[in-house]
C-alpha positions in Angstrom: 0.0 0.0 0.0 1.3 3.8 -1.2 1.8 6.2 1.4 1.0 8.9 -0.7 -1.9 11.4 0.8 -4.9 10.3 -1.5 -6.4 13.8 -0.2 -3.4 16.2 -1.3 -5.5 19.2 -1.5 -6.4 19.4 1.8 -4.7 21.3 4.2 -5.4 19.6 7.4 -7.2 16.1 8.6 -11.2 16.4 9.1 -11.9 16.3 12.6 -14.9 13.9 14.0 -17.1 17.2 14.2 -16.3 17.9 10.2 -16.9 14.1 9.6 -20.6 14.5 11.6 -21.2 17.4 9.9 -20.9 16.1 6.2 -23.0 12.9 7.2 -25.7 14.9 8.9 -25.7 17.1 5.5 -25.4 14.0 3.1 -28.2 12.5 5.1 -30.5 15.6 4.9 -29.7 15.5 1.5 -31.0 12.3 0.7 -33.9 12.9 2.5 -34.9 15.7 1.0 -34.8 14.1 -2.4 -36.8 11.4 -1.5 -39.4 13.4 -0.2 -39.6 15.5 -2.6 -39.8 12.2 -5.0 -43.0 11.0 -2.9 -44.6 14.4 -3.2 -43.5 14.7 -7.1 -45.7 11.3 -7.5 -49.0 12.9 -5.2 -48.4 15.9 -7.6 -48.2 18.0 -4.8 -45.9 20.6 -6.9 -46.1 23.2 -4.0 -44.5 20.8 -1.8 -41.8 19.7 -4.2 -41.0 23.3 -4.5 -40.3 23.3 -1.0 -38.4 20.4 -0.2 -36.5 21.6 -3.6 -35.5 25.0 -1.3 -34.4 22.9 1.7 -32.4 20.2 -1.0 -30.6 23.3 -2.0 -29.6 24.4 1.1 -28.2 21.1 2.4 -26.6 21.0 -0.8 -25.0 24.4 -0.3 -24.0 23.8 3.3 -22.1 20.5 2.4 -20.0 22.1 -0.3 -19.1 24.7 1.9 -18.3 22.7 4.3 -16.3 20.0 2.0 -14.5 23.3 0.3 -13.1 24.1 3.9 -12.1 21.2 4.6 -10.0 21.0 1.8 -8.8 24.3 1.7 -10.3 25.5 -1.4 -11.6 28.7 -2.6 -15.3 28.5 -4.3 -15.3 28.9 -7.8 
């Protein structure tokens, strides 16, 4: 096995709170989706719409959080 980093951008290890995070964000994310599946299949559009808003936002807060743990600038 190499013992080259197979993370070389980032600039420091994730700590168990940055790990906790990006589940907890991953998860929400996954969630979201699938309720926003079930309520795509009711055709319940105003509540897709929703879900859509809160998808985004766990979306957004996981890159963020990813990005800083990497070291990286957004783009």
């Amino acid at each position: 096995m190499s013992d080259k980093d197979p993370f070389p951008l980032w600039s420091e290890p994730a700590t168990k709170g940055d790990v906790i995070r990006a589940v907890v964000y991953t998860r929400a994310c996954m969630i979201d989706t699938l309720i926003a599946l079930r309520a795509l299949r009711r055709n319940d559009i105003s509540r897709v719409d929703e879900v859509l808003k809160d998808l985004s936002n766990s979306a957004d807060e996981l890159e963020v959080l990813v990005r800083d743990i990497a070291g990286t600038e957004n783009d």
